[in-house]
C-alpha positions in Angstrom: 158.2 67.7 133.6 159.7 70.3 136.1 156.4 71.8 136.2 155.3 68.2 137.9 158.2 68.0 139.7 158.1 71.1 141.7 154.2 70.6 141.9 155.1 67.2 143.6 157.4 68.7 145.9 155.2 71.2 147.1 152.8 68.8 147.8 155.2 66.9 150.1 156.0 70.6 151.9 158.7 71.9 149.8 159.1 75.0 148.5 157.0 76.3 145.3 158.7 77.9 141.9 156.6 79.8 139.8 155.1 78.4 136.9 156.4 81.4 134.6 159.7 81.0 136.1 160.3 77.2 135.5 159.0 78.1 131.8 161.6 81.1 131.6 164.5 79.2 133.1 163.8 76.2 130.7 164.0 78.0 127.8 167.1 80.3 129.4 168.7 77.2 130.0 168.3 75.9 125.6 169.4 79.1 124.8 172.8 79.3 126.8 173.5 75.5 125.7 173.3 76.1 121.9 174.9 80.1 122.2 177.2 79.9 124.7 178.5 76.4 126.2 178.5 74.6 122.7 180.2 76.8 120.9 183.6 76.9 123.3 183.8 72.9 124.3 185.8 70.5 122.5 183.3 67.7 122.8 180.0 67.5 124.2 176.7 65.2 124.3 173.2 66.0 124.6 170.9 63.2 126.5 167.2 62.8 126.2 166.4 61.6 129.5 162.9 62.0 129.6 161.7 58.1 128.8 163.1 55.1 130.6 166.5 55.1 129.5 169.0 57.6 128.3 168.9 58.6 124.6 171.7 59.9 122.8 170.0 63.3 120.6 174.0 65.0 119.4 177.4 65.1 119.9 180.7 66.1 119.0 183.8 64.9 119.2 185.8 68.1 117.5 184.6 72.0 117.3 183.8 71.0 113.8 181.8 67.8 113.1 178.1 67.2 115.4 176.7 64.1 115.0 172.8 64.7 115.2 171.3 60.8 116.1 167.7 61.9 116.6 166.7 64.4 114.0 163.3 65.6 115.7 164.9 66.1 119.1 167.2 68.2 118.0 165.2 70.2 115.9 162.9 71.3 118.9 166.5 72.2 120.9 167.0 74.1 117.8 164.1 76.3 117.6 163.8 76.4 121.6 166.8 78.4 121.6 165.4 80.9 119.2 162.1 81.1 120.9 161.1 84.8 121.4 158.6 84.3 123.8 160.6 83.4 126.3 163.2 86.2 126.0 165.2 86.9 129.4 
């Protein structure tokens, strides 16, 4: 989707990101949600907002309980974050 999005933009004379960079940031920016910003909030929610309305993929409410809603979604966060070939 970003990948379309800055291709759209270019097209309309704004200013190009690398392909490799959009793919490194993406996967930068999984990583630092599940290792660093999850770990030290008190509550937090993850939104799937890729369809036509907003769909609730986890949560919690404490530092100890996370409510997973959609199983799948999740599971790709999950391995996202440990993806190697995207090391920064």
């Amino acid at each position: 989707m970003a990948i379309e999005r800055v291709a759209t933009r270019v097209s309309e004379g704004g200013h190009n990101i690398p392909e490799d960079v959009i793919i490194r940031r993406y996967y930068r920016g999984i990583s630092n949600l599940i290792k660093l910003y999850i770990p030290i909030c008190n509550k937090w929610l993850v939104i799937n907002n890729t369809g036509v309305g907003a769909e609730f993929v986890a949560q919690s409410r404490d530092q100890f309980e996370i409510n997973i809603l959609k199983a799948d979604i999740w599971d790709t966060i999950l391995t996202q974050s440990n993806d190697s070939q995207y090391k920064y």
